[in-house]
C-alpha positions as CSV (number, residue, x, y, z in Angstrom):
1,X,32.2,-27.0,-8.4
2,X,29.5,-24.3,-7.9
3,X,29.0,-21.7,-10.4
4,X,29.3,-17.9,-9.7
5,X,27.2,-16.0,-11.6
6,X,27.1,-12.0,-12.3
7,X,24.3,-10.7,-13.5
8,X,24.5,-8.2,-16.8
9,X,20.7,-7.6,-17.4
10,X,20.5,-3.8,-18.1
11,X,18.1,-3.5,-15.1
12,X,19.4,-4.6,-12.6
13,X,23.0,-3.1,-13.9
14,X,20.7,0.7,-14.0
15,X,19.2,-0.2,-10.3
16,X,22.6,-1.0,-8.7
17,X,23.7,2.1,-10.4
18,X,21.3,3.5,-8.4
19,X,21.7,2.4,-5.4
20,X,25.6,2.9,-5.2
21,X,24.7,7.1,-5.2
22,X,25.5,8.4,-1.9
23,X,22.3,11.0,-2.3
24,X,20.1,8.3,-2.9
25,X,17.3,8.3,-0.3
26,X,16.6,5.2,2.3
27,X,13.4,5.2,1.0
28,X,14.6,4.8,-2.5
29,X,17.3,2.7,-1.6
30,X,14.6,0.5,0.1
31,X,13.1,-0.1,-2.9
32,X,15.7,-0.2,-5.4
33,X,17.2,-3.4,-3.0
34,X,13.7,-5.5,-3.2
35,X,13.7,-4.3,-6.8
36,X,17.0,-5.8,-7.6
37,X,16.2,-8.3,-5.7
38,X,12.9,-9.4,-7.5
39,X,15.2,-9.1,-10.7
40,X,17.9,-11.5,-9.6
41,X,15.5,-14.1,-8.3
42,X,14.6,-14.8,-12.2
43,X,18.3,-15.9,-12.7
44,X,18.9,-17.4,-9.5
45,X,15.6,-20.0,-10.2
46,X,16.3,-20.4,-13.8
47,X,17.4,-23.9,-12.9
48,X,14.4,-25.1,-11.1
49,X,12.9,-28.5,-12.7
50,X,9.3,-28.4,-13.9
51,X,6.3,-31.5,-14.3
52,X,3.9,-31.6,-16.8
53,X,0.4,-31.8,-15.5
54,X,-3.1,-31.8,-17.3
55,X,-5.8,-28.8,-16.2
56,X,-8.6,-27.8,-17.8
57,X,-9.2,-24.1,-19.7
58,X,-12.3,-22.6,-19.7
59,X,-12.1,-23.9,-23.5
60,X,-10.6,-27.4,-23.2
61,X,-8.1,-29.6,-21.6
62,X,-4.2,-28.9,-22.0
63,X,-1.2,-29.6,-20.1
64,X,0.3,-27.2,-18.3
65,X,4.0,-27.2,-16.9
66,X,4.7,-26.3,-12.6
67,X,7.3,-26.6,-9.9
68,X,8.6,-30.3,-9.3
69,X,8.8,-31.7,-6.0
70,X,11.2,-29.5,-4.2
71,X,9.7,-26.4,-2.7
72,X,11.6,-23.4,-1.6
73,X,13.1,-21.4,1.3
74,X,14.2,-17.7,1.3
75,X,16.6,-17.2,4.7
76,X,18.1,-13.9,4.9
77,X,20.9,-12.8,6.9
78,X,20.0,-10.3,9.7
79,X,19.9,-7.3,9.2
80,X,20.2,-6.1,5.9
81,X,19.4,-9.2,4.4
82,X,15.8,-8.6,5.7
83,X,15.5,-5.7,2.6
84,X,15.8,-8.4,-0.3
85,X,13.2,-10.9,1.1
86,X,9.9,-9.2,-0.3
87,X,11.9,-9.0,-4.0
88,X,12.4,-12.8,-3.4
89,X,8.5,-13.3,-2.2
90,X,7.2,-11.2,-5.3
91,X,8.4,-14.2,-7.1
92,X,8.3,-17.1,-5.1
93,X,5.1,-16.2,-2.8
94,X,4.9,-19.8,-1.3
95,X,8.7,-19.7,-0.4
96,X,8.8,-20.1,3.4
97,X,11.4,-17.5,5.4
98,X,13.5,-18.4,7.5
99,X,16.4,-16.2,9.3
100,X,20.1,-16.0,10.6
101,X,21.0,-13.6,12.8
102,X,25.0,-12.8,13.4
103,X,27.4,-10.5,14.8
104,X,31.1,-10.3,14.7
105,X,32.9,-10.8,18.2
106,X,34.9,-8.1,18.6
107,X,38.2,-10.2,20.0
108,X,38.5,-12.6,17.4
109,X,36.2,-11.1,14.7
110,X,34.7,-14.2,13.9
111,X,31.1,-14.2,12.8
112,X,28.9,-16.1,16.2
113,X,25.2,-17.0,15.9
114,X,22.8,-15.4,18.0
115,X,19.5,-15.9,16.4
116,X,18.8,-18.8,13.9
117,X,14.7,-20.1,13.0
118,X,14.6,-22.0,9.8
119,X,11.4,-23.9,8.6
120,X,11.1,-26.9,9.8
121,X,11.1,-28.6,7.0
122,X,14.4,-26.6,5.8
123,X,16.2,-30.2,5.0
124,X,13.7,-30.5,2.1
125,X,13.7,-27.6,0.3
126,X,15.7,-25.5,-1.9
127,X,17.0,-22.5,0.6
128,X,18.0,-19.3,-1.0
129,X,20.5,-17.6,1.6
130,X,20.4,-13.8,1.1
131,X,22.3,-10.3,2.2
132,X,23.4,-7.7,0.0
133,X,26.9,-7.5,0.9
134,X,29.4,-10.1,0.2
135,X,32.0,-8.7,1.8
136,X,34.8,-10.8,3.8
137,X,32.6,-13.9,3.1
138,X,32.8,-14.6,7.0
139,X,29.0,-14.3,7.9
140,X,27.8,-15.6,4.6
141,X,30.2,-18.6,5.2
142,X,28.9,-19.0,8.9
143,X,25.4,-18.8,8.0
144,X,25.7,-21.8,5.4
145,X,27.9,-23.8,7.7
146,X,24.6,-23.6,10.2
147,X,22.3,-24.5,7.6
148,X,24.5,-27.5,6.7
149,X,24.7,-28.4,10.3
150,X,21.1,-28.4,10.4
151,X,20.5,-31.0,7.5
152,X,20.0,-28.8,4.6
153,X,21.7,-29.6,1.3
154,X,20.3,-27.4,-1.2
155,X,21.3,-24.3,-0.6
156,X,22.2,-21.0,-3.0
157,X,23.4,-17.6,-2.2
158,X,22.6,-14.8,-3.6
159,X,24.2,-10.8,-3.1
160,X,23.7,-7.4,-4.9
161,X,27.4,-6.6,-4.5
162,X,30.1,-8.6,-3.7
163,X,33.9,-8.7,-3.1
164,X,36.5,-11.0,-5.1
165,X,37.7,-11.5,-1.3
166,X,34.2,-12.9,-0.3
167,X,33.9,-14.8,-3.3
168,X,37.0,-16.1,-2.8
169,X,36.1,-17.4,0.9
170,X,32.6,-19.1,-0.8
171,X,34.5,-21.2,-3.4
172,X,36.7,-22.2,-0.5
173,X,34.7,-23.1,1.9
174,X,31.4,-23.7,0.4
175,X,32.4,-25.1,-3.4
176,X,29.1,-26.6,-3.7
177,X,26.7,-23.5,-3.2
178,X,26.1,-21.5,-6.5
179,X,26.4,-17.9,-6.1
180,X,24.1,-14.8,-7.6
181,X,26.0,-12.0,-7.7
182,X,24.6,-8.7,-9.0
183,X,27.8,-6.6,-9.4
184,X,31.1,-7.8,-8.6
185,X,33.4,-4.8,-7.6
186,X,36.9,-4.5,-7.1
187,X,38.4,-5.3,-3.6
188,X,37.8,-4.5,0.3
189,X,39.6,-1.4,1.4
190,X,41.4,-1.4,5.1
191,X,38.3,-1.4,7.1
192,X,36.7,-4.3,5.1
193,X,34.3,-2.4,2.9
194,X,33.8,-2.8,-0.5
195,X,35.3,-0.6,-3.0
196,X,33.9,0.9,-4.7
197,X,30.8,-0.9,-3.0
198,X,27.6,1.6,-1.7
199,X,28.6,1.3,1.3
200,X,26.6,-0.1,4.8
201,X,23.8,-1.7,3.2
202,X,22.1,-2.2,6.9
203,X,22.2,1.5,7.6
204,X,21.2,2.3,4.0
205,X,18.1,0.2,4.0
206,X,16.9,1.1,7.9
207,X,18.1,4.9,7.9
208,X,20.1,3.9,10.7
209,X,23.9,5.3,11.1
């Protein structure tokens, strides 16, 4: 079974604090969202193995310690998943991006694909799927299906605020993907946002309404 994991640092508690303010600016909520972001992507690597290999100092030799093997993907879902990629590249700057793009049909109000470029060597590496919101858990789900579908294997997911509906949905359908969760808030209301949630994180990030 996958974990789920919450994150309690102080920071990214204060940011997400933050960021849940109805007066804070799109500008500021930009930020704040790579910030957090950045923050999580400590946690959500923490796991990441490491080989021993010998360099030279400009005083002597030593051995030094780096990534093994695996390298890394960051694929966020479009849109608003777009705002946590830089956070994610501050720390992983080789990380190819990839993206999903989704929309919701309006009869049966099921997530369907309508954009999807991965790396092409996606199968091999460790893919980070990302979007603030983990709402219903229907797009997150349908992104990872498609990534499965395509070959990859090793694949995370990572949101600033999520539902225990969503969550719910993830375990259930995806039990093998860990999940990085930055704040996990109470329930969806009748229109499927998250309460108490900071509402559309899309029109948040883009100034968009």
């Amino acid at each position: 079974m996958a974990k789920v994991k919450v994150m309690e640092h102080p920071l990214i508690r204060h940011k997400i604090g933050i960021l849940r303010n109805e007066e804070t600016s799109s500008k500021e909520f930009r930020e704040l969202i790579g910030e957090v972001a950045m923050l999580m992507c400590f946690e959500a690597t923490r796991e990441l193995k490491l080989v021993k290999k010998t360099i030279r100092t400009p005083i002597c030799e030593t051995e030094v310690e780096e990534l093994a093997g695996k390298k890394l993907a960051v694929v966020p879902i479009l849109r608003a998943g777009l705002g946590m990629v830089d956070g994610m590249l501050a720390m992983i700057p080789a990380a190819k991006v990839g993206h999903i793009g989704l929309y919701r049909d309006p009869e049966t109000l099921k997530p369907v694909e309508y954009y999807c470029k991965l790396p092409a060597d996606s199968s091999e590496r460790e893919v980070y799927v990302v979007d603030p919101m983990l709402a219903t858990g229907g797009s997150a789900s349908a992104a990872i299906t498609l990534l499965k579908e395509k070959g990859v294997k090793n694949i995370h997911f990572m949101c600033i605020i999520a539902a225990p509906e969503g969550v719910a949905v993830m375990e259930r359908e995806h039990p093998d993907v860990d999940l990085y969760i930055g704040a996990l808030d109470e329930r969806l209301n009748d229109h499927g946002y998250i309460v108490p949630g900071l509402g559309d994180a899309g029109d948040r990030i883009f100034g968009t309404k």
